[in-house]
gemmi code that builds the backbone of each chain (N, CA, C; Angstrom):
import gemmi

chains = {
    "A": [
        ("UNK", (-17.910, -20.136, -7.840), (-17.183, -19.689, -6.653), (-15.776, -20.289, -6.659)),
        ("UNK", (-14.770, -19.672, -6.274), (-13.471, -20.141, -5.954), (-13.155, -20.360, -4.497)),
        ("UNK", (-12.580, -21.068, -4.393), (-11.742, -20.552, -3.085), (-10.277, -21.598, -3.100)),
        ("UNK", (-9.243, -21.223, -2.165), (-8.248, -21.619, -1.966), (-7.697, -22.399, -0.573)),
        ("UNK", (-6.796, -23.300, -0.640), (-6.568, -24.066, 0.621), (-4.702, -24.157, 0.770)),
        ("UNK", (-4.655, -24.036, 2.142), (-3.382, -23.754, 1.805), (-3.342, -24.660, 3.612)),
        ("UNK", (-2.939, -25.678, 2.891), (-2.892, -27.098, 4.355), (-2.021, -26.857, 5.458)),
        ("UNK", (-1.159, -26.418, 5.021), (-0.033, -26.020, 6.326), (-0.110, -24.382, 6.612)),
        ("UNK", (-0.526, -24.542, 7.983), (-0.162, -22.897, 8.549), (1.012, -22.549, 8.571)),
        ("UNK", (1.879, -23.275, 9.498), (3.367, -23.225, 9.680), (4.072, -24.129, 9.281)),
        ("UNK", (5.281, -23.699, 8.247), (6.576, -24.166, 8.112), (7.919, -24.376, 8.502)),
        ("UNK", (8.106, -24.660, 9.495), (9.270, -24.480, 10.250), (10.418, -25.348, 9.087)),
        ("UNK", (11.834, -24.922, 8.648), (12.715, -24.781, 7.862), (13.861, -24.535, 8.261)),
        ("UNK", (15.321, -25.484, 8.347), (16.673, -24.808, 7.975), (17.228, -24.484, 6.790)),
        ("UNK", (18.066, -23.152, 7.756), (18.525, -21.826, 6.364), (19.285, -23.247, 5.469)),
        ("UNK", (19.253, -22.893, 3.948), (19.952, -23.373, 3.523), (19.023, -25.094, 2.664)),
        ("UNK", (18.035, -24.981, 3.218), (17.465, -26.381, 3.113), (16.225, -25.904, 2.392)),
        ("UNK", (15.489, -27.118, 1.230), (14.720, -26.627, 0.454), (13.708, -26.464, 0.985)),
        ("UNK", (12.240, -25.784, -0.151), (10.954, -25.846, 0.720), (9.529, -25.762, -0.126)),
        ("UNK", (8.753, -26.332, 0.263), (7.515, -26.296, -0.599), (6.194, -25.669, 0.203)),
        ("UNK", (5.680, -25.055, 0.096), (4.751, -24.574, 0.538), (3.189, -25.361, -0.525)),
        ("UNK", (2.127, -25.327, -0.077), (0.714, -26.137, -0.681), (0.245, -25.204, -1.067)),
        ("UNK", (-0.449, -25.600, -2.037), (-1.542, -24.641, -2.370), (-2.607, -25.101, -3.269)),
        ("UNK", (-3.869, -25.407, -2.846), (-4.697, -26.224, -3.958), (-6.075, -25.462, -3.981)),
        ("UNK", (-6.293, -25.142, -5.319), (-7.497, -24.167, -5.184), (-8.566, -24.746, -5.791)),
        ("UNK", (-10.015, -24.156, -5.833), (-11.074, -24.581, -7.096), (-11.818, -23.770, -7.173)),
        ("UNK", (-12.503, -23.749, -8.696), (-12.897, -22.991, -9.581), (-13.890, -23.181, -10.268)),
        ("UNK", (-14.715, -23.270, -10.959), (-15.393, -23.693, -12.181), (-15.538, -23.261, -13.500)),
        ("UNK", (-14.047, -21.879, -13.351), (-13.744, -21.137, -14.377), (-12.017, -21.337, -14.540)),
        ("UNK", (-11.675, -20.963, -15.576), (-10.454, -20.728, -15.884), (-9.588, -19.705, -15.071)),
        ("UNK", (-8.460, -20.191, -13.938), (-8.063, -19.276, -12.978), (-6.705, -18.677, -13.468)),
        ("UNK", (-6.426, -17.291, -12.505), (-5.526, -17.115, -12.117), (-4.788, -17.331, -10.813)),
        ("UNK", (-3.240, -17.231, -10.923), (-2.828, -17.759, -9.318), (-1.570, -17.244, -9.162)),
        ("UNK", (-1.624, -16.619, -8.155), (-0.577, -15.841, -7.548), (0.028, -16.163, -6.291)),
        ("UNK", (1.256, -16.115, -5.460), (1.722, -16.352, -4.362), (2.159, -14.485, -4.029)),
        ("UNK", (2.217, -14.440, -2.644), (2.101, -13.016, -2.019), (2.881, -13.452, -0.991)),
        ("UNK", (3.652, -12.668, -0.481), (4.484, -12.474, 1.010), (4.299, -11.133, 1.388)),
        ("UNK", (3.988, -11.540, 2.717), (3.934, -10.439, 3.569), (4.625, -10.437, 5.121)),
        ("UNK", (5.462, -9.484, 5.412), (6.333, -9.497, 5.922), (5.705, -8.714, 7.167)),
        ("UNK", (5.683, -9.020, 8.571), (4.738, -8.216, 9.842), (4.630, -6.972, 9.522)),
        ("UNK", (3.611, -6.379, 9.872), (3.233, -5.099, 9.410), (3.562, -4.875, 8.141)),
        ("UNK", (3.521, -5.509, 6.908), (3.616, -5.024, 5.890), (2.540, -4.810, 4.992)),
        ("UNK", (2.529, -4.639, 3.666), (1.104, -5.049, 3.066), (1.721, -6.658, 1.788)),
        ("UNK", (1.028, -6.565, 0.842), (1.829, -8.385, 0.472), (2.344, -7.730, -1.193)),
        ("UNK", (3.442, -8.430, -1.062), (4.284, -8.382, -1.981), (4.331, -9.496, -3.387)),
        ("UNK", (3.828, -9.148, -4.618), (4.016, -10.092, -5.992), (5.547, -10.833, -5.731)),
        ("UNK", (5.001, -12.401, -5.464), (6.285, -13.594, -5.769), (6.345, -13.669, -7.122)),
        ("UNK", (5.183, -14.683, -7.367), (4.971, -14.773, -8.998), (3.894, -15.232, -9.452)),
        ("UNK", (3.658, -15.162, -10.298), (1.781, -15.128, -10.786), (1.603, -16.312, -11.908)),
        ("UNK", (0.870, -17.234, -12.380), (0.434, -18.360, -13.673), (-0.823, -17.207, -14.253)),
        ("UNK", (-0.584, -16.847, -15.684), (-2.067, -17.004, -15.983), (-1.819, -17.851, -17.283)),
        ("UNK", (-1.302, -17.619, -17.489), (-1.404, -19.024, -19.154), (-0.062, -19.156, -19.574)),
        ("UNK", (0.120, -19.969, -20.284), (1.831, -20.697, -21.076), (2.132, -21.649, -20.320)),
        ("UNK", (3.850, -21.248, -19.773), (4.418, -22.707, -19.341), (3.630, -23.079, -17.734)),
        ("UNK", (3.538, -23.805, -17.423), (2.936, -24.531, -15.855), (4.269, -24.146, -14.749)),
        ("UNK", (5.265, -23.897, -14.961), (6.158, -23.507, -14.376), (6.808, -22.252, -13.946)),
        ("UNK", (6.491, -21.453, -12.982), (6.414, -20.380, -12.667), (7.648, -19.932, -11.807)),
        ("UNK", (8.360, -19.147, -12.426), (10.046, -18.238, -12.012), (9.115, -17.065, -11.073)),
        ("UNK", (9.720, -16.746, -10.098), (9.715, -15.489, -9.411), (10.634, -14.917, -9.235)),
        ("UNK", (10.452, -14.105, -7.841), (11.368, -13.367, -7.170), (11.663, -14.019, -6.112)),
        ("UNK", (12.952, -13.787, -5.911), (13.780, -14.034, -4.371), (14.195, -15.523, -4.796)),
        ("UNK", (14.333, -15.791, -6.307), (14.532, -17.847, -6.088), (13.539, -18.077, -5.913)),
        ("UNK", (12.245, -17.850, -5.810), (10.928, -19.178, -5.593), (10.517, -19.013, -6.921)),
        ("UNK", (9.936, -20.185, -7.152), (9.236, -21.211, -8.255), (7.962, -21.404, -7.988)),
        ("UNK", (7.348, -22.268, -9.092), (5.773, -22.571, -8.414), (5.332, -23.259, -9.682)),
        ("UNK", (4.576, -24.356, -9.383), (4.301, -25.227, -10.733), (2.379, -25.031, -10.942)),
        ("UNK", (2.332, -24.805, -11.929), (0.910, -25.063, -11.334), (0.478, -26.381, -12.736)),
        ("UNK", (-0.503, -26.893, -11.171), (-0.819, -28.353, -12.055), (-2.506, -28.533, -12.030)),
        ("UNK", (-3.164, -28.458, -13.213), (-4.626, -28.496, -13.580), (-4.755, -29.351, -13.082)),
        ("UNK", (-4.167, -30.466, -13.282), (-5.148, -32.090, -12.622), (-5.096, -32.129, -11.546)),
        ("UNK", (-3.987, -31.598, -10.635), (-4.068, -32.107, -9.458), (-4.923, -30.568, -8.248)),
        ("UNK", (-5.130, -29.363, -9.246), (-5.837, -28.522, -8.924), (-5.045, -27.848, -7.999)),
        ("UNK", (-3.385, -27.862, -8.247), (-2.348, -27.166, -7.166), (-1.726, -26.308, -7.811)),
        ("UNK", (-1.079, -25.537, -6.958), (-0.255, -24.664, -7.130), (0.648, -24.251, -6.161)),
        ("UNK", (1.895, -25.026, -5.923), (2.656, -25.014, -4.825), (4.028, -24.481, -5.502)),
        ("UNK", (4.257, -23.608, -3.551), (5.480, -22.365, -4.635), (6.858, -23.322, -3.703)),
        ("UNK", (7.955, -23.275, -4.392), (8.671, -24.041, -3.712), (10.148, -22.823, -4.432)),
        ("UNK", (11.464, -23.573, -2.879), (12.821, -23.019, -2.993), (13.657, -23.647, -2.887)),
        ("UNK", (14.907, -23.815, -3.689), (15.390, -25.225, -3.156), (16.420, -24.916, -2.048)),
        ("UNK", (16.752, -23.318, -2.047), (17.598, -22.958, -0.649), (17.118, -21.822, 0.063)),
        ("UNK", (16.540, -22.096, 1.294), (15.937, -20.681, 1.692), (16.981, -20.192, 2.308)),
        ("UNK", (16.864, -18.658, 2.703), (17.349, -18.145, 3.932), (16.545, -17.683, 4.710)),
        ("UNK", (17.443, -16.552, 6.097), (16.379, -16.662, 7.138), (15.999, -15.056, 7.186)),
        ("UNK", (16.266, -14.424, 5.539), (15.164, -13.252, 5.245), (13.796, -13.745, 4.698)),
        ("UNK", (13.997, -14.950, 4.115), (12.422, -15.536, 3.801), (11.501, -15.683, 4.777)),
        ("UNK", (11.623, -15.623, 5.796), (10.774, -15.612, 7.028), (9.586, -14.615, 6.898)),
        ("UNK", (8.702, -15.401, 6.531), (7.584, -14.278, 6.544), (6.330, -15.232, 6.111)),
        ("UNK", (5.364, -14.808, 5.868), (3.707, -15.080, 6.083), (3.760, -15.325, 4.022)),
        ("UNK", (3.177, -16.495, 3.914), (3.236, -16.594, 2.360), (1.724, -16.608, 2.141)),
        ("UNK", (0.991, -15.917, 1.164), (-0.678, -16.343, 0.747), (-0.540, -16.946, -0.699)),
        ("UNK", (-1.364, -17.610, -0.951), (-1.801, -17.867, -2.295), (-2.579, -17.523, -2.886)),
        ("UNK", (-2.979, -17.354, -3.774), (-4.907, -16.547, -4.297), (-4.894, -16.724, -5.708)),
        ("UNK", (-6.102, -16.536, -5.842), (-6.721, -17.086, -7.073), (-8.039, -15.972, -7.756)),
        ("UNK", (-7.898, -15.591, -8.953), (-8.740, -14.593, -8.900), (-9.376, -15.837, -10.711)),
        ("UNK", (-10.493, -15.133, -11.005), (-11.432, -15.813, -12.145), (-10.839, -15.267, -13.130)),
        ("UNK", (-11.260, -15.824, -14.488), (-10.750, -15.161, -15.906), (-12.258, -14.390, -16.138)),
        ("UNK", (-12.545, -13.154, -15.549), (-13.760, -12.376, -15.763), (-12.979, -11.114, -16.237)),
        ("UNK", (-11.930, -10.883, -16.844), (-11.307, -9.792, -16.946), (-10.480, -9.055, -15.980)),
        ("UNK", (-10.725, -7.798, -16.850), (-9.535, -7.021, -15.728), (-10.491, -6.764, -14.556)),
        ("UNK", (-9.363, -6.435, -13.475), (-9.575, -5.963, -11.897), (-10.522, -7.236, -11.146)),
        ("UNK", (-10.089, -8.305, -11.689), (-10.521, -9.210, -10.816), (-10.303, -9.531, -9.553)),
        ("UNK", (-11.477, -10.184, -8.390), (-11.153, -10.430, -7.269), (-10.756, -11.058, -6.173)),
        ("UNK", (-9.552, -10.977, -6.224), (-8.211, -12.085, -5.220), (-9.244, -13.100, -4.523)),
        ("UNK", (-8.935, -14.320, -3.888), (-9.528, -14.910, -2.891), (-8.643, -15.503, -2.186)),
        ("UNK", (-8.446, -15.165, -1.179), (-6.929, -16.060, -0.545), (-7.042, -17.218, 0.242)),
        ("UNK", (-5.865, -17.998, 0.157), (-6.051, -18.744, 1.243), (-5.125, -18.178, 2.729)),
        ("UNK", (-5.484, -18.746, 3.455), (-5.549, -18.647, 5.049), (-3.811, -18.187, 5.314)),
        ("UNK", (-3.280, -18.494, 4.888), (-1.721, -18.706, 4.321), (-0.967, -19.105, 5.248)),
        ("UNK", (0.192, -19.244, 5.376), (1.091, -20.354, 5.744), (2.732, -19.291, 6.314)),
        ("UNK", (2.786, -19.614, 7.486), (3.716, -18.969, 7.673), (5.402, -19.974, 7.592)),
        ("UNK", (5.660, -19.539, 7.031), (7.683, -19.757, 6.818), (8.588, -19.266, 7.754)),
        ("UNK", (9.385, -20.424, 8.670), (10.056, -20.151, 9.939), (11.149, -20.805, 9.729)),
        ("UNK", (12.221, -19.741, 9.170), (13.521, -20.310, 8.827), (14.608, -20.267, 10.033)),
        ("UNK", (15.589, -21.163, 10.446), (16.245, -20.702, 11.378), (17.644, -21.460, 11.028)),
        ("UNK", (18.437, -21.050, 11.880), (19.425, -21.200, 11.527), (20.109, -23.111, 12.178)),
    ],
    "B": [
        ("UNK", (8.509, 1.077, -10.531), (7.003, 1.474, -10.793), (6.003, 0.584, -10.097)),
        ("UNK", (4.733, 1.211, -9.892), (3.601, 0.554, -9.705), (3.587, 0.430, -8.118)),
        ("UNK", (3.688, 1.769, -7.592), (3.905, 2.188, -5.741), (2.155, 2.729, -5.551)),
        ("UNK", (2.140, 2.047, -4.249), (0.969, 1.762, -3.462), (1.654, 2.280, -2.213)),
        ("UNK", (0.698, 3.704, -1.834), (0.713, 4.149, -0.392), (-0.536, 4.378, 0.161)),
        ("UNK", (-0.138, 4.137, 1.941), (-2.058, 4.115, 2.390), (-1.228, 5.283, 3.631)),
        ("UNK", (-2.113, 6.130, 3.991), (-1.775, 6.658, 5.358), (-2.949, 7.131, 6.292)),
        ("UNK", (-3.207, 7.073, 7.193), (-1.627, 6.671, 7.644), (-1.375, 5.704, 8.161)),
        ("UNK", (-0.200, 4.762, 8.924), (-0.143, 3.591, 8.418), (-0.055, 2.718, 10.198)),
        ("UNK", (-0.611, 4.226, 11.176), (-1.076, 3.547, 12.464), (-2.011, 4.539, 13.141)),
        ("UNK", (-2.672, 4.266, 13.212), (-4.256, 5.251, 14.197), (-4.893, 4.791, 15.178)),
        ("UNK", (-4.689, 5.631, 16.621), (-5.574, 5.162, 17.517), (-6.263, 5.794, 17.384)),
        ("UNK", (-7.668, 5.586, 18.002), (-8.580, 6.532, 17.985), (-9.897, 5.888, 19.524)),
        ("UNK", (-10.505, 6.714, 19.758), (-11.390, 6.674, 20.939), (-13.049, 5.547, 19.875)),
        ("UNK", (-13.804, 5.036, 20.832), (-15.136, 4.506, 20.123), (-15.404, 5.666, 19.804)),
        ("UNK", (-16.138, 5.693, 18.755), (-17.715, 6.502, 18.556), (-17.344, 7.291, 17.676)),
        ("UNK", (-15.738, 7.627, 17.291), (-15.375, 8.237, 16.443), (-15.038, 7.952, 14.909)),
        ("UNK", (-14.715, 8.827, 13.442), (-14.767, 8.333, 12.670), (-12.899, 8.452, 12.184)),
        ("UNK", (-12.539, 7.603, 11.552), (-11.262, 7.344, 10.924), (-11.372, 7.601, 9.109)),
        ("UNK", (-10.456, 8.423, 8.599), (-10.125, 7.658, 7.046), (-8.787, 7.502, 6.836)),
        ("UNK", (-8.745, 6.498, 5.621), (-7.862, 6.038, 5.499), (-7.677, 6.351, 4.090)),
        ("UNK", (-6.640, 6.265, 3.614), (-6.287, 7.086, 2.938), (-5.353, 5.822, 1.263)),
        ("UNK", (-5.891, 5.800, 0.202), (-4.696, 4.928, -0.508), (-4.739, 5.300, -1.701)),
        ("UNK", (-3.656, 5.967, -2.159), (-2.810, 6.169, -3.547), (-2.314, 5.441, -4.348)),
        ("UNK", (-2.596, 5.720, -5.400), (-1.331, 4.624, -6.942), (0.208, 5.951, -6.842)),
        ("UNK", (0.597, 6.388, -6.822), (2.089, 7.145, -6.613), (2.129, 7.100, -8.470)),
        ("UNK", (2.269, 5.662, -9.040), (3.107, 6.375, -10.161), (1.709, 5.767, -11.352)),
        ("UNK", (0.967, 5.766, -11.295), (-0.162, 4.704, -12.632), (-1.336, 5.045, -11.955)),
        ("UNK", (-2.363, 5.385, -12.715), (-3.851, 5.378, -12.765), (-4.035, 4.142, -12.401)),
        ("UNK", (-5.336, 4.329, -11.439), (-6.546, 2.579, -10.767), (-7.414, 3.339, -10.872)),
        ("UNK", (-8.371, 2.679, -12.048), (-9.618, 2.617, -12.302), (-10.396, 2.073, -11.266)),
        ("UNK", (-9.459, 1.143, -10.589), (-10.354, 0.060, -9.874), (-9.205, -0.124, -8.369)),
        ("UNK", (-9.874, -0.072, -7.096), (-9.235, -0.186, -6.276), (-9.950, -1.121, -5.241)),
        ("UNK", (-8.797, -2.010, -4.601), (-9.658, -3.653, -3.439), (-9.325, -2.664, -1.901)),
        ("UNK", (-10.464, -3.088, -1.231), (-10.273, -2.438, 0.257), (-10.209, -3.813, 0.752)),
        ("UNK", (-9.298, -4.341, 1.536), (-9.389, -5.517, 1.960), (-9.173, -5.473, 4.042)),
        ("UNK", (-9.768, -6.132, 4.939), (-8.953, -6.072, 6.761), (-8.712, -7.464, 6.724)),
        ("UNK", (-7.675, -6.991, 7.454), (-7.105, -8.811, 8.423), (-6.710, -8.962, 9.589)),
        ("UNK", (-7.228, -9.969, 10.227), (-7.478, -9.726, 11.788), (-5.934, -10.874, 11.659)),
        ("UNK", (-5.544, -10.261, 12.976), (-4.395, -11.223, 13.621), (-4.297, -12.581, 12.965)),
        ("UNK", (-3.133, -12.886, 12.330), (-2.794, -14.198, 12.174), (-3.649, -14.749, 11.112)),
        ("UNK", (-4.755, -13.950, 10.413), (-5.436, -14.451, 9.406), (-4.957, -13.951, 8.221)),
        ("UNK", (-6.334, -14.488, 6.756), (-5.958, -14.135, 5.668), (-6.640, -12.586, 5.436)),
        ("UNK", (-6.734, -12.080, 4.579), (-7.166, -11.425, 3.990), (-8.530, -11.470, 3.613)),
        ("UNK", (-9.334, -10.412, 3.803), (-10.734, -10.958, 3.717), (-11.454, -9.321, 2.551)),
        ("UNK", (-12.166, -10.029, 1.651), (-12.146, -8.425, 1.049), (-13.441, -7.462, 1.440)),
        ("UNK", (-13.020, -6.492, 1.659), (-14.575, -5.619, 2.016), (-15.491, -5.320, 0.729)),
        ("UNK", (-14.491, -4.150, -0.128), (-15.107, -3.825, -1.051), (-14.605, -3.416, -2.087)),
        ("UNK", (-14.891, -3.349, -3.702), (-14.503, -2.838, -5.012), (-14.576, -1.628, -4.993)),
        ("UNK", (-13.622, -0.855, -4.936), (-13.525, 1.000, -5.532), (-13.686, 1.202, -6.724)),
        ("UNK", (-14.608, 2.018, -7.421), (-14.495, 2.065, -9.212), (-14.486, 3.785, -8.997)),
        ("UNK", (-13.750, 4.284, -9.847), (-13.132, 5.629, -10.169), (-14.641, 6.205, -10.297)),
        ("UNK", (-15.169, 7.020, -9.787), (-16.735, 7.654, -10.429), (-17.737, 6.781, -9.863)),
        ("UNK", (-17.923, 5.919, -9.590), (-18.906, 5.293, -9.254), (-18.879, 4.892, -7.658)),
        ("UNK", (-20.028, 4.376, -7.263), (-20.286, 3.901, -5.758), (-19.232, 2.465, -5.720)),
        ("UNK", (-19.061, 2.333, -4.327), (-18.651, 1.206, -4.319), (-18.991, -0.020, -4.075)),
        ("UNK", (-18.729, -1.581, -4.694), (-19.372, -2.789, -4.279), (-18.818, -3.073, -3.253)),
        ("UNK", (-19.839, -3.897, -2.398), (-19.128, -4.403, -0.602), (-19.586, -5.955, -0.910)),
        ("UNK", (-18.930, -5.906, -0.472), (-18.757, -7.619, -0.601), (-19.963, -8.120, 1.009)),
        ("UNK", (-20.572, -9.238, 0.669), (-21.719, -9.661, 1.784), (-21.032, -9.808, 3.009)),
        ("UNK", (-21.803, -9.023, 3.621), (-21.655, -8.985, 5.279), (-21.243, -7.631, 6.119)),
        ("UNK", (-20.746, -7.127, 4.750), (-20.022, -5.627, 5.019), (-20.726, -4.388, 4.856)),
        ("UNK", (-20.986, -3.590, 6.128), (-21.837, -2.687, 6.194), (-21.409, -1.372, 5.327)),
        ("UNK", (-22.123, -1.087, 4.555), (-21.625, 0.184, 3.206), (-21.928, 1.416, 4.529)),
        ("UNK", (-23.115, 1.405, 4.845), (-22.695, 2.844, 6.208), (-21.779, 2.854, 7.026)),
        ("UNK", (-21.075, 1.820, 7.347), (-20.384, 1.470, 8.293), (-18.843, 2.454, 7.428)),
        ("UNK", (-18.473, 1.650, 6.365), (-17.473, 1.763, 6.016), (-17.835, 2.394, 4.709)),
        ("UNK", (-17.272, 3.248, 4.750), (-17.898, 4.246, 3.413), (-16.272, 4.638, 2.998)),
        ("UNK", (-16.718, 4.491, 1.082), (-15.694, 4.202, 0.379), (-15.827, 5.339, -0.721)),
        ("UNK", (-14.596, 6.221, -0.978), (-14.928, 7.421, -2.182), (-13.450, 7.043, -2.859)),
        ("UNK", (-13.985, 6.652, -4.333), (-13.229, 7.001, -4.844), (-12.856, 8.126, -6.041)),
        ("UNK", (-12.511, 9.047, -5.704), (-12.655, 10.491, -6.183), (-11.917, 10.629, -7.296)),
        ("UNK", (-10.707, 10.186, -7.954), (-9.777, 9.941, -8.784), (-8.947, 8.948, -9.372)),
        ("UNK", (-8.243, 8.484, -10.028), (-7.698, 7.881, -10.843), (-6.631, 7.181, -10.243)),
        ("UNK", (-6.195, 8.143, -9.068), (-5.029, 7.927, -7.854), (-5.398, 7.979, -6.598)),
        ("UNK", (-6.989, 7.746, -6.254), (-6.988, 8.053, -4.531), (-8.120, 7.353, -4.461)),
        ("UNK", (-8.546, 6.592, -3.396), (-9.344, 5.792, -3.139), (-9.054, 6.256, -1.072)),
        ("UNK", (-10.380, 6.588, -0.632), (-10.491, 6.687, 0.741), (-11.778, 5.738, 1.263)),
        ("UNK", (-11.272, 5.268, 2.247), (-12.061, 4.268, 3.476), (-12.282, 5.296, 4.853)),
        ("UNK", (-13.244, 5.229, 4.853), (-14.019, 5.956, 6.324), (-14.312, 4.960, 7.223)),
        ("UNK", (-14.129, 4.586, 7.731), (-14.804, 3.798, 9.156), (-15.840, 5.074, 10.186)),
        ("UNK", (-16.722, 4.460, 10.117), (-17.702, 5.342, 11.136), (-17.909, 4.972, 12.155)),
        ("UNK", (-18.077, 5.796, 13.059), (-18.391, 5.428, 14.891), (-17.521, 4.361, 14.937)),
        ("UNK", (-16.507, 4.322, 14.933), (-15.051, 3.105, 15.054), (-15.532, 2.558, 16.616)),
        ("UNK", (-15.676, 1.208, 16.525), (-15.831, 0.224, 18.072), (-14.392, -0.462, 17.825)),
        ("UNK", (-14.161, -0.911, 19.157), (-13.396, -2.060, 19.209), (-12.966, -2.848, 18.589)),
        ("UNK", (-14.357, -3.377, 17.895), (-14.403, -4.790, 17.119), (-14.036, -4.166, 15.548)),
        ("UNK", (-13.844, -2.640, 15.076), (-13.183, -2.564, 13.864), (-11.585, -2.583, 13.874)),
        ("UNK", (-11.405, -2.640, 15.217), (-9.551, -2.961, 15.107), (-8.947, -3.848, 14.335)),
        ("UNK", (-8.355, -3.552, 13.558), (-7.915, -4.171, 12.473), (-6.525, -4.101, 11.568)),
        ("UNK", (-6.455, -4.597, 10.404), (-5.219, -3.819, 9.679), (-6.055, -4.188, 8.303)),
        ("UNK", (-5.781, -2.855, 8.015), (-6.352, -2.677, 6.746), (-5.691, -2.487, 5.533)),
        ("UNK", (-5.946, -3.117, 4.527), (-4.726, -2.937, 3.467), (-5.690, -2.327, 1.751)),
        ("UNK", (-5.216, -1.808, 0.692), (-5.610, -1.080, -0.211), (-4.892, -2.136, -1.293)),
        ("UNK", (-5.927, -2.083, -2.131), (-4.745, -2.715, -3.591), (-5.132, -1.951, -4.870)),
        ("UNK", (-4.327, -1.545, -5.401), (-4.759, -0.885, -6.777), (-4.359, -1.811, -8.221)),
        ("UNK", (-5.903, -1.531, -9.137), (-5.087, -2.072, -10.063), (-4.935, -1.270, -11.483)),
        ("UNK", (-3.617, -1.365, -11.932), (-3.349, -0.644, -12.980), (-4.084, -0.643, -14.115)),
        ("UNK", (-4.598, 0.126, -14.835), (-5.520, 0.269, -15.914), (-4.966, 0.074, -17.284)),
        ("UNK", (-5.261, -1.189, -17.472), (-4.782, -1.606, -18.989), (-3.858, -2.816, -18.776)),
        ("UNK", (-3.587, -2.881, -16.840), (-3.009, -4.562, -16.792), (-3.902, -5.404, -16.889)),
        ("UNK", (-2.952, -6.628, -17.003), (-3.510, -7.849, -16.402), (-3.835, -8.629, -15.694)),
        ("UNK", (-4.594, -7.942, -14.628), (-5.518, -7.960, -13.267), (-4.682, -8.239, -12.173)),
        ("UNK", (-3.153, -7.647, -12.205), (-2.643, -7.631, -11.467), (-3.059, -6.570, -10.510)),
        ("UNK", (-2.774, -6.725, -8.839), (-2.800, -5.586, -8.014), (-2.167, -5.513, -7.180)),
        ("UNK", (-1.549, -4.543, -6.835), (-0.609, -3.401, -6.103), (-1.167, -3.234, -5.178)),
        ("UNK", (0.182, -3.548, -3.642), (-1.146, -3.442, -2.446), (-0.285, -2.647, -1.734)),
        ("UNK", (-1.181, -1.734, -0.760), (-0.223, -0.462, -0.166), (0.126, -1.589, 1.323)),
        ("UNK", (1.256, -0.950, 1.950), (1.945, -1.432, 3.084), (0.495, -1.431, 4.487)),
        ("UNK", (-0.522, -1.280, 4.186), (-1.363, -1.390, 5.388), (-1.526, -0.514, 6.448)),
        ("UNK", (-2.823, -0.566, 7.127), (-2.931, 0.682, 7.927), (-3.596, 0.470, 9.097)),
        ("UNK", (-3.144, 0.317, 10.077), (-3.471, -0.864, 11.361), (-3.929, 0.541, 12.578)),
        ("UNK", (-5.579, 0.260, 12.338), (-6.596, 0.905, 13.555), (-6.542, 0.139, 14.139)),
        ("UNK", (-6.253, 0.613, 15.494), (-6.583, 0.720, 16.791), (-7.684, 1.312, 17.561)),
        ("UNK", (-8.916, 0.723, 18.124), (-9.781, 1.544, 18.792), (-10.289, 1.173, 19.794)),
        ("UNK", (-9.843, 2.534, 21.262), (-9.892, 2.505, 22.535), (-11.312, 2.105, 22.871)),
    ],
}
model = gemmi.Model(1)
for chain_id, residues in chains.items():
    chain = gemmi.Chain(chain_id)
    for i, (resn, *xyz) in enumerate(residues, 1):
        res = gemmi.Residue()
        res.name, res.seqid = resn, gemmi.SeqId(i, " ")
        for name, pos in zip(("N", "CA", "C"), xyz):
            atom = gemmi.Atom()
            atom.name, atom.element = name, gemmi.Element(name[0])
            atom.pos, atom.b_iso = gemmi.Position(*pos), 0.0
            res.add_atom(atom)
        chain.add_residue(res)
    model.add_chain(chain)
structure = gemmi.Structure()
structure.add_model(model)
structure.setup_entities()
């Protein structure tokens, strides 16, 4: 079984100032891990995804994300937000069972940038 | 590439009645499509696996009469809600995944029942 934890609901943030969001999952298989934004009424949007190589993960919009086996995390971080980043971030984690595997999210964490 | 549409993408509807919902791949074949609802302020919770030709898996707790799932093609995956109560008010979201990726999935913009 997997599941994911994502410690902070809310992030409150000034524009311009960096940011890390949590994310620590477990497994007993070899995972995948993805970060998602979803914007009110939207559906969730690919940040950026780990499945194997470097531990250091480039996205979209400027966010990053390291993922670290030992410490069983995967936290997506920015070092300058703005206050279009405002939105609902998930994390998830799906198994290495092949294709069309199935997401498990965590609770996710909302991002409250202001000026 | 790789567009996810659900429609429609707001429905009221009276109890007792039935809803579908509707979700497309636009530009790539899904063999395989996620029906997922999320209640206010939560995560994502998944209902059930769409497989192109075949019945669909529901994930425990989730009534297969309740919510009946066809997926008829390569590009269309439909969700029925039956006798819609109250308590299925929701927002419902679709994810497709491309056939021959790497278990990535494509999720349509969501489709938020309402029921009187």
């Amino acid at each position: 079984a997997q599941s994911v934890t994502q410690l902070d609901s809310q992030v409150p943030v000034f524009e311009e100032a960096p940011v890390e969001l949590r994310c620590n999952y477990s497994s007993s298989v070899s995972v995948y891990l993805f970060w998602y934004v979803q914007y009110p009424n939207q559906g969730l949007q690919l940040l950026l995804k780990y499945l194997s190589g470097s531990t250091l993960v480039k996205g979209i919009n400027g966010f990053e994300a390291e993922f670290n086996k030992s410490q069983t995390s995967f936290h997506l971080r920015k070092p300058s937000v703005h206050i279009s980043d405002t939105a609902e971030y998930f994390c998830a984690v799906s198994g290495d069972t092949g294709t069309a595997s199935k997401l498990t999210f965590g609770t996710g964490t909302r991002l409250q940038v202001t000026l | 590439g790789a567009v996810v549409s659900q429609h429609p993408s707001r429905v009221i509807c009276k109890s007792g009645t039935s809803v579908k919902i509707e979700c497309r791949s636009l530009d790539f074949q899904a063999t395989t499509m996620f029906w997922y609802r999320q209640f206010p302020k939560q995560s994502l919770m998944l209902m059930a696996t769409s497989n192109e030709g075949s019945k669909a898996t529901y994930e425990q707790g989730v009534e297969k009469d309740k919510f009946l799932i066809n997926h008829a093609s390569l590009t269309l995956s439909t969700l029925t809600v039956t006798s819609a109560h109250p308590e299925d008010s929701s927002f419902y979201i679709c994810s497709a995944v491309r056939t021959h990726a790497n278990n990535e999935q494509f999720f349509g913009p969501g489709t938020r029942l309402t029921v009187l």
